[in-house]
N, C-alpha and C positions, 0 to 999 in steps of 0.2 A: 504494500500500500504506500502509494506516496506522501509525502508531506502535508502537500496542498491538499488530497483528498481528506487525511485524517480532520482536518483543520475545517474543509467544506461538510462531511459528514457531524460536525455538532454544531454547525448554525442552523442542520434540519430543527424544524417544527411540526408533529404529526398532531392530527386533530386528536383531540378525545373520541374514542379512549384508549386511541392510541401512541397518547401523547407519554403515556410511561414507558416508551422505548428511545424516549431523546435522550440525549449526552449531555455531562458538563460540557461547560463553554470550553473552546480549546487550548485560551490561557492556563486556565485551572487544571483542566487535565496533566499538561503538560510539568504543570508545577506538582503536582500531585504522583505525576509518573505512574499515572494507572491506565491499565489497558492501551489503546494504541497513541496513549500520552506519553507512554514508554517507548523510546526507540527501539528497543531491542524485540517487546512482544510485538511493536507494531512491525517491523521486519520479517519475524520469526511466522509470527500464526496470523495475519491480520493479509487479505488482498481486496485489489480495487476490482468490483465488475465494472466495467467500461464499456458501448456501443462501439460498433464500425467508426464511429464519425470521433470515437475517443472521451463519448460523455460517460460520465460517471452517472452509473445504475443505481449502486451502491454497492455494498462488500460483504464478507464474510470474515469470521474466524474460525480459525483450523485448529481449536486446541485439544490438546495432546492428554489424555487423562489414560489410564492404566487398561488397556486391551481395549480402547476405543476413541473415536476422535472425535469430539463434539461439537458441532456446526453453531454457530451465533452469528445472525445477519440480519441484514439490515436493506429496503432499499428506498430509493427518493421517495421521501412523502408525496409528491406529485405524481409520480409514476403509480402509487398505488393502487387498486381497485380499479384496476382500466386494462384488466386480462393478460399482463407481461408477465405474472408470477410464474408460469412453467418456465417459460424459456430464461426468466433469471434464474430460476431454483436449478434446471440442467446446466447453465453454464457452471454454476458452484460446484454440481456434483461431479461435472467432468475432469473439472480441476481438484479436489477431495481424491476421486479415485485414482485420476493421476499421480499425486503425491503420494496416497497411502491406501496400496493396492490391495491388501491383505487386511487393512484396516475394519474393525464394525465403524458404521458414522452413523452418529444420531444426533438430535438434537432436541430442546424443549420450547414449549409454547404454552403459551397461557389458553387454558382451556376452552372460554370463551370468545377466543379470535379464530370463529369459523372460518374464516376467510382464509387464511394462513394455511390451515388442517386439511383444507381442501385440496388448494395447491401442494402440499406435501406432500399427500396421499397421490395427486397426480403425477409425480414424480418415483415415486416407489417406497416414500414409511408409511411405516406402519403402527400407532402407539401399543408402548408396549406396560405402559405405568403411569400411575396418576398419584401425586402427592400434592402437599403442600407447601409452599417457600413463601418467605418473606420479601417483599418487592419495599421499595419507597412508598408504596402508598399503603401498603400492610399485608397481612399473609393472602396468597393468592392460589388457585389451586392451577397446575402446571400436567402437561402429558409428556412421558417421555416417547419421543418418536424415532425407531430404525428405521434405517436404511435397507431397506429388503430388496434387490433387484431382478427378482423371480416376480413381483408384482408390478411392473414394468411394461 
């Protein structure tokens, strides 16, 4: 992910109630050194989706947890709900599987963002778990969703 992307990626504003997937401001992050405020994770596990013409889609991260890799992305609040979610979701996974061939990849969603679930499922996960996490705005219940490629 590059600089300027990380930087463009938290002046996003997504409406309610999707607006609990915004960023610290990118000063803060960066003073803060968390997530791709950090050079080295924004390096490491953090890429930009990009179009043909070089616009940024929005991104993913590829992080690394113990016998699986778990997806966290993101894409322009403008782009959203306007039917690009497959063909963003397969650019990510082309590049996930590229990387980590051997890998399980999953990722989590908040339970009531049908929208999300939909396009996931049209891509090939599956949920495989439902608990509960603590969000900013308080506990929230969440699905864990595989990456199953036999349902494809």
């Amino acid at each position: 992910m590059k600089f300027e992307h990380a930087a463009d990626i938290c002046s996003w504003r997504y409406p309610e109630p999707y607006n609990i997937y915004g960023w610290l401001p990118w000063e803060q992050m960066v003073q803060l050194g968390v997530e791709f405020g950090d050079t080295h994770i924004r390096e490491q596990q953090y890429i930009s989706i990009v179009d043909e013409r070089d616009r940024l889609w929005g991104f993913a991260q590829l992080f690394p947890m113990e016998n699986v890799i778990r997806l966290g992305l993101g894409m322009r609040p403008d782009w959203c709900g306007h039917g690009m979610g497959k063909r963003f979701m397969t650019a990510i996974m082309e590049e996930a599987l590229r990387r980590y061939p051997d890998q399980t990849i999953d990722l989590e969603v908040l339970s009531w963002n049908e929208r999300a679930i939909r396009t996931y499922r049209k891509v090939g996960f599956c949920i495989s778990d439902c608990y509960e996490k603590l969000t900013p705005s308080g506990p929230e219940m969440f699905y864990c969703m595989v990456y199953t490629p036999t349902l494809t």
